[in-house]
N, C-alpha and C positions, 0 to 999 in steps of 0.2 A: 203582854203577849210574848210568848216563845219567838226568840230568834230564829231563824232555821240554819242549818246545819252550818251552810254555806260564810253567813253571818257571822257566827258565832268563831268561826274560823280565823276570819278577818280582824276579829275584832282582838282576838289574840295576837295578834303578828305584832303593834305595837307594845304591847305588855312586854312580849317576850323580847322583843327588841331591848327596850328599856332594863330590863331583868339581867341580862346578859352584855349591855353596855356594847351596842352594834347599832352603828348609821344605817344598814340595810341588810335586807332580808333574801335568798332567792328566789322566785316567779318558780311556783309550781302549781298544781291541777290539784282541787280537791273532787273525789271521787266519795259521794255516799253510798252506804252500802244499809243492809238490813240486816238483822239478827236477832236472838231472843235473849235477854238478860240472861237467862240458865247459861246460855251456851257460852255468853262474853265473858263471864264469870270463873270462864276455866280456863284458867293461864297454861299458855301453850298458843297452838298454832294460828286460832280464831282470834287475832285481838282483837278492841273495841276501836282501836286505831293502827297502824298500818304506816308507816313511809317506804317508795320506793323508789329506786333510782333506775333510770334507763341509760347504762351505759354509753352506746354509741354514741349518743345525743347530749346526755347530762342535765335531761328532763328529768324535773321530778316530782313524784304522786304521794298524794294524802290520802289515803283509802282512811275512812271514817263512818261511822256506826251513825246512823241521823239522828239519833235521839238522844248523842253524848252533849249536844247543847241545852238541854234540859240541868236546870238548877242544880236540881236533886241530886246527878249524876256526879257531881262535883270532880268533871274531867277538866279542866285546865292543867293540871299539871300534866297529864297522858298527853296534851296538844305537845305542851314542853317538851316535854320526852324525843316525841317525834319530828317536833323542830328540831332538835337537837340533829337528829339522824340526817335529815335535811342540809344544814349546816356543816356538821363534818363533812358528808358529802362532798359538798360545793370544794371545801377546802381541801380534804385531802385525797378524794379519789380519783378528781379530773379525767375521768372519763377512761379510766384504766380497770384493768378488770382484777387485777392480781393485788394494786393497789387499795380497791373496795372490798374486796375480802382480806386482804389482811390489817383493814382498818377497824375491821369489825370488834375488834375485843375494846379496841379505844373509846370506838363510839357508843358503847351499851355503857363503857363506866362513864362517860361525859354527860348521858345520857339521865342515868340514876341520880348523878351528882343534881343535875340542873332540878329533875324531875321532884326529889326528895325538899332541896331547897322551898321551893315553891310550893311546894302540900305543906312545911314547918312556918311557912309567913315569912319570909323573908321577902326585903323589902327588892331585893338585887346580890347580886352574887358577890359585888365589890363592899357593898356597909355592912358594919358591924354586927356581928349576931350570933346568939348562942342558945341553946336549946337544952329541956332535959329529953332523958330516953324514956321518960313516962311520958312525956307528952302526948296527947288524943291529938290526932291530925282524918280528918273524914275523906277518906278514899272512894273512891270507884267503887270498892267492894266492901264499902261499910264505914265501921268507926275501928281504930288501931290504934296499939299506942307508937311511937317511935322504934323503938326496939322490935315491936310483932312487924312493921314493915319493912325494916333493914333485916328480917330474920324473914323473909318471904321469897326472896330468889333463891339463897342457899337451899332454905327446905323445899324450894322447887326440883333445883338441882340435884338434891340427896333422892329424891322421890325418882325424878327420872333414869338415874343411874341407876339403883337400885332396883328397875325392874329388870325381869329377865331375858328381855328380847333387844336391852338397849346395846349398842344405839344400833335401834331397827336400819335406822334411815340416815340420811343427810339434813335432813330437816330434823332432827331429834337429836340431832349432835351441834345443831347449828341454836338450837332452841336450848339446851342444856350449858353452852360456854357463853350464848348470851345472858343468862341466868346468874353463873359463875360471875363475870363479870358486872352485872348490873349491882351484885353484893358488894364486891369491892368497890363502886362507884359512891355506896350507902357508907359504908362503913368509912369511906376518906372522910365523907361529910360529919360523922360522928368525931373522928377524932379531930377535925376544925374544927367542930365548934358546939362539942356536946358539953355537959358540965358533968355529967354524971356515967360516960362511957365506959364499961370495963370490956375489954377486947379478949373475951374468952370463948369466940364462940369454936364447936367442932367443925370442923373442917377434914375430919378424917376419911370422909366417904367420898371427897373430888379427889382429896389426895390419892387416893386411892384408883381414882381413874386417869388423871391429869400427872400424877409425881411427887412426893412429898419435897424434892428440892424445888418444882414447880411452883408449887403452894408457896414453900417458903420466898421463893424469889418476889412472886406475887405480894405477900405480906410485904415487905420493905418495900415492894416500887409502886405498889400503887397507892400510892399517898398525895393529897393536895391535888390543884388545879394542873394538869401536866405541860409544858412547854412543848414549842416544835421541834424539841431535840428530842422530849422523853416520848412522845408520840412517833418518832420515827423507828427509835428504841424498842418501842412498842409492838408496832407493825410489823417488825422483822421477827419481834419472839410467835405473836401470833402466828403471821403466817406460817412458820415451819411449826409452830406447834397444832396446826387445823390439818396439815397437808399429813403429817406423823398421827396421828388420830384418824383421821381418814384410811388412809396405808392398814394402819394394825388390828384395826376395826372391820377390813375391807371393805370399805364404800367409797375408796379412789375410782 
């Protein structure tokens, strides 16, 4: 018998715990929601999972699709992902508002990092382990090999900019550097621990909106598990680089 949603949620918090090598978790709300596979399937703004943070308070929600506990769906790693977001949370935004937005470029690559491990079989983020880029890993949206996954936020990315309205919005600029990032969160994971990585992908078309010294900076710093020194490092390049994007964009 199918667990339900609720269940299924729970029963992840110890995995992920274990996975990530953390005595505790934080108290947040899961919220199921409905959807139609067509529509979850389209990365962008509907995801099949969701975490949010309430500010003032430093509550936080699990917005979640009911039928991602369903086998077939093979969403445990998307739970990951969104732990993830949860967790940074907790730790670095405490409850500040300038803070959780300029945490945001951190937590989409901590995020991919965690996410990508756990779709490759990794037992924990601390043992041993090494992967090829052909490897089949069974996603949410099918079967992949290593390489077509780590190559799915860029060519999000290149897709999104690439239109001619971009960035329409706030939300399509906010969905586009999560992207950006969520690549580099893949690609650290590659160069830990792939056997057969070759780091050529293009990159010409973020460069192209983001800086090619951008890019470049990018390419050297986001490498490995980051400390709380590189994540403050971090935080400060975001924030002025989301605040400078917004600005020149006009949607300050």
């Amino acid at each position: 018998m199918t667990k339900n949603i609720t269940d299924f949620v729970q029963s992840c918090i110890d995995d992920y715990k274990h996975f990530v090598d953390i005595d505790s978790f934080p108290s947040f709300d899961v919220k199921p929601k409905e959807m139609t596979l067509e529509k979850s399937l389209k990365q962008g703004f509907d995801a099949p999972a969701a975490a949010f943070y309430d500010i003032p308070t430093g509550n936080h929600t699990l917005e979640i699709w009911s039928k991602l506990s369903l086998p077939q769906m093979n969403a445990a790693y998307l739970v990951f992902h969104e732990f993830t977001h949860i967790w940074d949370a907790d730790v670095y935004s405490q409850r500040d508002k300038f803070k959780h937005m300029s945490n945001k470029g951190y937590t989409e690559y901590h995020a991919a990092q965690i996410d990508f491990m756990k779709l490759l079989g990794a037992k924990s983020i601390a043992e041993p382990f090494s992967f090829s880029m052909k490897q089949s890993v069974e996603t949410f949206g099918g079967t992949k090999t290593a390489k077509e996954f780590v190559d799915m936020p860029r060519n999000l990315a290149n897709e999104l900019i690439s239109r001619e309205d971009f960035p329409a919005n706030i939300e399509t600029l906010a969905t586009t550097m999560g992207a950006i990032f969520n690549y580099y969160g893949r690609r650290s994971i590659c160069k830990m621990y792939a056997t057969d990585y070759i780091d050529e992908a293009d990159t010409s078309v973020i460069a192209g909106f983001i800086g090619e010294d951008t890019v470049k900076a990018l390419d050297a710093f986001m490498l490995g598990w980051l400390d709380t020194g590189k994540v403050s490092l971090l935080d400060a390049l975001y924030g002025k680089m989301i605040v400078s994007l917004a600005q020149r964009n006009k949607l300050a």
